[in-house]
C-alpha positions in Angstrom: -123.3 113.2 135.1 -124.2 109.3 133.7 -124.0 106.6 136.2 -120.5 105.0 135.3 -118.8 108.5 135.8 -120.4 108.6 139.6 -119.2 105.0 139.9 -115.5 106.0 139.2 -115.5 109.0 141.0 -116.8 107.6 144.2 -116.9 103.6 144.6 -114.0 103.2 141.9 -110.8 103.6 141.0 -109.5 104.4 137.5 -107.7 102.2 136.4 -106.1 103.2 133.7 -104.6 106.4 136.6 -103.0 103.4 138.8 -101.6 101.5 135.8 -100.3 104.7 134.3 -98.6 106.0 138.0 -97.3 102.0 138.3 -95.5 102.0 135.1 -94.1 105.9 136.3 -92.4 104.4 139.2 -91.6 101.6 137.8 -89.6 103.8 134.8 -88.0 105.8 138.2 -86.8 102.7 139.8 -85.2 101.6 136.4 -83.5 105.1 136.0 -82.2 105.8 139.6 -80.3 102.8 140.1 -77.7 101.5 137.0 -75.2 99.3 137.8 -72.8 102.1 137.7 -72.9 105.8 137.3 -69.5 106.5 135.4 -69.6 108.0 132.2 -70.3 106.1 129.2 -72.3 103.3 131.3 -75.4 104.1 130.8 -77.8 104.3 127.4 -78.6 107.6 126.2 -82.5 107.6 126.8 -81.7 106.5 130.9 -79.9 109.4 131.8 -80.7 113.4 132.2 -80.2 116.2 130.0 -76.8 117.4 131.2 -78.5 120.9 130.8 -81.2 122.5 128.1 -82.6 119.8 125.9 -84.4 116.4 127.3 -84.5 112.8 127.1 -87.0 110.0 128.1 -85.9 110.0 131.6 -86.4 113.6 132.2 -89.8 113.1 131.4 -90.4 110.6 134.5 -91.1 112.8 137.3 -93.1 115.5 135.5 -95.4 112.3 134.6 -95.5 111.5 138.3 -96.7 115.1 138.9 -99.3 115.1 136.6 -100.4 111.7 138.3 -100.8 113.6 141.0 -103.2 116.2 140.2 -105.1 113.8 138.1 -106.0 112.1 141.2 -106.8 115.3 143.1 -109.9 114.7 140.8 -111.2 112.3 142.4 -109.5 112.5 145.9 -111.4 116.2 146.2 -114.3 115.1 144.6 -116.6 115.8 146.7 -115.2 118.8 148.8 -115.6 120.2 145.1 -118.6 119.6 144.3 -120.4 120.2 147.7 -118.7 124.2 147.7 -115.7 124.1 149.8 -113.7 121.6 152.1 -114.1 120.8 156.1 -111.2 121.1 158.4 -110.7 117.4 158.2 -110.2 117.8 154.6 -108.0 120.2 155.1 -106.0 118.7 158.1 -105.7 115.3 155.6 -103.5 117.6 153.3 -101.5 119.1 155.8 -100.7 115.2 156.9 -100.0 114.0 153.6 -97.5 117.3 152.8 -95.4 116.8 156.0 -95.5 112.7 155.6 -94.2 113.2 152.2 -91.9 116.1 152.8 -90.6 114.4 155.7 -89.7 111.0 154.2 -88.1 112.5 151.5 -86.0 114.5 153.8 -85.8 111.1 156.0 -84.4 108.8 153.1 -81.6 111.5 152.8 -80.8 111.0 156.7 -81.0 107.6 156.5 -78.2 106.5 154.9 -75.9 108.8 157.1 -78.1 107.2 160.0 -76.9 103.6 159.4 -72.9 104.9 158.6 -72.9 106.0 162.2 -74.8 102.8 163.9 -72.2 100.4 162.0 -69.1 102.8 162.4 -68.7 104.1 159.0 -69.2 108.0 160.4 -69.0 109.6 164.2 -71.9 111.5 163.7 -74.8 112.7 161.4 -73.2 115.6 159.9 -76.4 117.5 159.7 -74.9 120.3 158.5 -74.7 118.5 154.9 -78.0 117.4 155.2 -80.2 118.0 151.6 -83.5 119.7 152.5 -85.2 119.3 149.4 -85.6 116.1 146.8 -88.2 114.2 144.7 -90.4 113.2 147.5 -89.9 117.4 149.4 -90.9 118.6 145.7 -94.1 116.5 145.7 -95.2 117.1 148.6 -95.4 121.0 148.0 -96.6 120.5 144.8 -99.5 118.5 146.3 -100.1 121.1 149.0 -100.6 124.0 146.1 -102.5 122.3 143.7 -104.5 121.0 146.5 -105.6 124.8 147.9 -105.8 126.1 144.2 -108.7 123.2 143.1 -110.4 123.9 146.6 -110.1 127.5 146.4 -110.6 128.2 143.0 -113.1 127.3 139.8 -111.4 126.3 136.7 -111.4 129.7 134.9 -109.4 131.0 137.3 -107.1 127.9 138.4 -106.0 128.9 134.4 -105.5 132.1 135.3 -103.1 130.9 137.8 -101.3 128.5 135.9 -100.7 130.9 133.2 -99.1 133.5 136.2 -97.3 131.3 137.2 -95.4 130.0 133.8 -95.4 133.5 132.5 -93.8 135.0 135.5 -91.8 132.1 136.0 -90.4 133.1 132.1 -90.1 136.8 133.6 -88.2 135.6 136.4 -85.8 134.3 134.7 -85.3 136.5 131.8 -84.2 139.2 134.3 -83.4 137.7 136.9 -80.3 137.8 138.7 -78.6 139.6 135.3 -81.1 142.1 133.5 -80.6 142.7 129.8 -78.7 139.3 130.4 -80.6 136.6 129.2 -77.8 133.5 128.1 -76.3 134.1 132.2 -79.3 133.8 133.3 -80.2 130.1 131.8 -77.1 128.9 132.8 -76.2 126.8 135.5 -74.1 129.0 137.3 -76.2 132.6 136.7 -79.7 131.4 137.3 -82.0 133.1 139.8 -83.1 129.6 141.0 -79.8 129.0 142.3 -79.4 132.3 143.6 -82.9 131.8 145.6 -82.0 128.2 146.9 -78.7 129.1 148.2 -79.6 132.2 150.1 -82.9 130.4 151.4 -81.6 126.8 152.3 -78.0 127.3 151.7 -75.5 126.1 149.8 -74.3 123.0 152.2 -77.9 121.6 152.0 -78.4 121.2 148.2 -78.0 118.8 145.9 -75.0 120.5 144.7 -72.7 120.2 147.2 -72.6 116.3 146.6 -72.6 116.5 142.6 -71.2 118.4 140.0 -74.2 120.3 139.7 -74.3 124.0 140.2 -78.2 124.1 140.6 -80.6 122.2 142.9 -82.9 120.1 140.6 -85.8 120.3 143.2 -85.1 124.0 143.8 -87.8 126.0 145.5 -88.4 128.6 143.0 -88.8 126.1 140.3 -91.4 124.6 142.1 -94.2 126.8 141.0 -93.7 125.7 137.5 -94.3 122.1 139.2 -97.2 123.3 140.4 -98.6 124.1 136.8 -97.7 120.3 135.8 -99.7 118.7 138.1 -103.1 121.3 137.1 -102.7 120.0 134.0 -102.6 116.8 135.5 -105.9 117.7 137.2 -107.8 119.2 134.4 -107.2 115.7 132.4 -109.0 113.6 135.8 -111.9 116.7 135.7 -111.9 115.9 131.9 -112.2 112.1 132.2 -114.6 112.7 135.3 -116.7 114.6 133.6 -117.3 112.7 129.9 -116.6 109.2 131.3 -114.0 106.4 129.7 -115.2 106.4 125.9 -113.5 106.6 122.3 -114.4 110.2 122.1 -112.4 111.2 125.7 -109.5 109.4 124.4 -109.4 111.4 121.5 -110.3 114.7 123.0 -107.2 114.1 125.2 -104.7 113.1 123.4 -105.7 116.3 121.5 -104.9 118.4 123.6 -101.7 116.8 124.6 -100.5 117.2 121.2 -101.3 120.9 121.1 -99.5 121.3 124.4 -96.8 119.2 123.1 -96.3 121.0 120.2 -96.8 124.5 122.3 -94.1 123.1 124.3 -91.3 122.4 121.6 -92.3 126.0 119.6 -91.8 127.8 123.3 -88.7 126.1 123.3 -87.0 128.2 120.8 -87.3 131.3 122.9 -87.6 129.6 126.9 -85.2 126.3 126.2 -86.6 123.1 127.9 -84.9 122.6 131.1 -86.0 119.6 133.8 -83.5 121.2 136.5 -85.1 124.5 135.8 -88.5 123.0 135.2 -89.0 125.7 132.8 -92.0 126.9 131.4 -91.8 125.3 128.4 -90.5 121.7 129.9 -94.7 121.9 132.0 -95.7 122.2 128.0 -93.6 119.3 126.6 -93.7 117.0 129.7 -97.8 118.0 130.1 -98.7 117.6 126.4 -96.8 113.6 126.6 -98.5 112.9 130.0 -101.7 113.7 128.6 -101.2 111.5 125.5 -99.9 108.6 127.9 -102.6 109.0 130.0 -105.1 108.7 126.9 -103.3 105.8 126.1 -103.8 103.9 128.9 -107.9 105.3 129.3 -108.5 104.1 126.0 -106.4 100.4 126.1 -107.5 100.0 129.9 -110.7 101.5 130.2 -112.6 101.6 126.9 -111.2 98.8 124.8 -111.3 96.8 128.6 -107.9 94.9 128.2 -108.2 95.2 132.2 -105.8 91.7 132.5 -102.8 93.8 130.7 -103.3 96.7 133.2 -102.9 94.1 135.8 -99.3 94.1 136.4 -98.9 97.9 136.4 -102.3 98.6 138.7 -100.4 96.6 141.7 -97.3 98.7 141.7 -99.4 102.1 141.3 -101.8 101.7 144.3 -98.3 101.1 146.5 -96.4 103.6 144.6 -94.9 106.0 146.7 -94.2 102.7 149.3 -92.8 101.1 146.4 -90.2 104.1 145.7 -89.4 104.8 149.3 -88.4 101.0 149.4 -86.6 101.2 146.7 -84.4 104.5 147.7 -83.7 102.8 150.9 -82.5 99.5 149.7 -80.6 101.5 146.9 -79.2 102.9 150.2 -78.4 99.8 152.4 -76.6 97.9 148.9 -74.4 101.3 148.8 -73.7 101.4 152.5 -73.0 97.5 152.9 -69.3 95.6 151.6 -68.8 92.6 150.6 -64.8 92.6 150.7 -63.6 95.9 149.3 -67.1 96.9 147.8 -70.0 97.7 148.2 -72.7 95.5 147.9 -74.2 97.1 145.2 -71.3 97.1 143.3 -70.2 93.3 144.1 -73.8 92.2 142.9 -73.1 94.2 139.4 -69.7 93.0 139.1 -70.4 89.2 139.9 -74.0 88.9 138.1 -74.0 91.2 135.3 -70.9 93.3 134.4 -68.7 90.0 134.3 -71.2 87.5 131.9 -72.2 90.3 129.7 -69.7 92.5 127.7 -71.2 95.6 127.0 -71.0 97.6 130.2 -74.0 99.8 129.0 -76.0 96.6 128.9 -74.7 95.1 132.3 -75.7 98.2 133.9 -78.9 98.8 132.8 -79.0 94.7 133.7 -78.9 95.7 137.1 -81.8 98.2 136.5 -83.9 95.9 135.3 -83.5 93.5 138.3 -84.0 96.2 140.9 -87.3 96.7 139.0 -88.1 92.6 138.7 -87.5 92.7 142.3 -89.7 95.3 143.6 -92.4 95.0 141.3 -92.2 90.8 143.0 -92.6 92.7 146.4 -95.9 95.0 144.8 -97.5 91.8 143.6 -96.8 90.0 147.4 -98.1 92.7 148.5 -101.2 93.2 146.5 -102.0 89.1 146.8 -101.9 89.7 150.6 -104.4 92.1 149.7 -101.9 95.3 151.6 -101.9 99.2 150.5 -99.6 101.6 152.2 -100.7 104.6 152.0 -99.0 108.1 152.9 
């Protein structure tokens, strides 16, 4: 291993990995919070798939995953390389899956939390609570991939991986309906619904608060998950391995094509689903990650346009800050009135959807400013010289 592949994996960071996670939350922030969510406000490319198929947003948190195991790469580095993990490794991913798994669950009780201080509910209504979310989903994910890199060499973490999408496939091919296979991809007649609502219940999922029939974040569709983020791994082993040059970038971006393309011929037989993270959505979503993630290496990293990485690098280093902070203010403008609304929707109404015509454009207007605003706080942040970690 050459000298400026042990100086990333130890004493540096990659910096084409932190611009690449910056500009992921960056895309979430812009995504999660139009001026309005009624049909017809929002652009085609910022909103989901209503059900098979995919658009540019749906391809947002499976980058985030990927981001994740790519820096499992470097993050168990050493307990790789020196033939297993100590107990204050181990104890460190515990602490990191319960932080994560418990904010996510917190940002959902937050929101009811402030109704009750300022009188808008009598109590918590707990029994309505949503166990699972973005944050719940990445923490797990972490947690699996974590003990599948410790606990297993690469061979066999493929082995794994192809289990897991293969009998994910299996699942739902005969599950709940054998010989049944349309029922079984629908929204309704899918086996991950089936699982979530005898597991966590039906009051406590994403459902019972949209018109949505299946939890996006379900549990059983979480060991696809897992699978994104290995390949999300195998790219930082990759990168670890050859060091930042022309011929990694190509190498990758290989790969992510063949995956990509994988991924859309899998589609004709296992449809690309984000809500059932199906087998052939790891593929798609994999395969693009891969090739975004070469993009950045070899604008970032090779070519050394370090300045342009800049403004990205500050908002990934605080990302998962960055999105908490976001969710919650998200959460105090929708909980807040000015008059008879919101303050969410009084800041739309007076600064974008009344000077600009198209209400598409107003609302992805506010978008836009949410981002300006927190990516203002990641660059305080960063002058002050401040990471928050989980």
């Amino acid at each position: 291993m050459n000298d400026e592949t042990e100086k990333l994996g130890t004493r540096q960071r990659l910096l084409s990995l932190d611009a690449f996670r910056g500009m992921t939350i960056l895309a979430m922030i812009l995504v999660n919070n139009p001026g309005s969510w009624g049909d017809g406000m929002r652009y085609a490319p910022f909103d989901h798939a209503e059900w098979h198929g995919w658009t540019p947003t749906d391809l947002i948190f499976p980058f985030f995953l990927f981001i994740v195991g790519t820096s499992l790469a470097y993050s168990l580095r050493n307990s790789r390389e020196l033939g297993g993990a100590t107990a204050e490794v181990y104890a460190r991913i515990v602490r990191r899956t319960a932080t994560l798994f418990l904010l996510g669950v917190g940002m959902g009780l937050f929101g009811r939390i402030w109704d009750v201080c300022f009188g808008e509910a009598n109590s918590l209504e707990l029994g309505t609570l949503r166990y699972l979310g973005v944050l719940q989903r990445i923490a797990l994910v972490y947690f699996a991939a974590s003990l599948i890199v410790l606990h297993f060499c690469v061979h066999r973490q493929v082995v794994v991986a192809l289990a897991l999408l293969l009998g994910y496939w299996a699942l739902l091919t005969w599950l709940p309906n054998p010989n049944n296979y349309a029922t079984n991809l629908s929204p309704a007649g899918n086996v991950v619904r089936v699982v979530d609502r005898v597991a966590i219940g039906e009051p406590h999922m994403y459902t019972q608060a949209r018109e949505e029939k299946t939890e996006p974040e379900g549990l059983l569709s979480t060991l696809p998950a897992i699978v994104t983020a290995m390949l999300g791994y195998w790219a930082g082993l990759f990168i670890q391995r050859r060091g930042p040059a022309f011929q990694t970038v190509c190498l990758l971006a290989a790969c992510g094509l063949a995956l990509t393309a994988f991924g859309l011929a899998w589609d004709h037989i296992f449809p690309i689903n984000k809500k059932l993270w199906t087998s052939s959505f790891v593929l798609l979503t994999g395969g693009l990650a891969s090739i975004g993630l070469a993009a950045c290496l070899a604008l970032f990293d090779v070519a050394g346009f370090r300045r342009l990485a800049r403004p990205f690098q500050i908002v990934g280093v605080n990302a998962i800050a960055v999105y908490v902070g976001a969710g919650l203010m998200a959460r105090v403008l929708g909980a807040t009135h000015v008059g008879e609304q919101t303050t969410q929707q009084w800041i739309y109404t007076k600064v974008f959807a009344d000077h600009l015509a198209d209400p598409k454009l107003a609302s992805l207007g506010f978008a836009a400013a949410m981002v300006a605003f927190w990516w203002l706080v990641a660059w305080a942040t960063a002058r002050r010289g401040w990471t928050l970690r989980v």
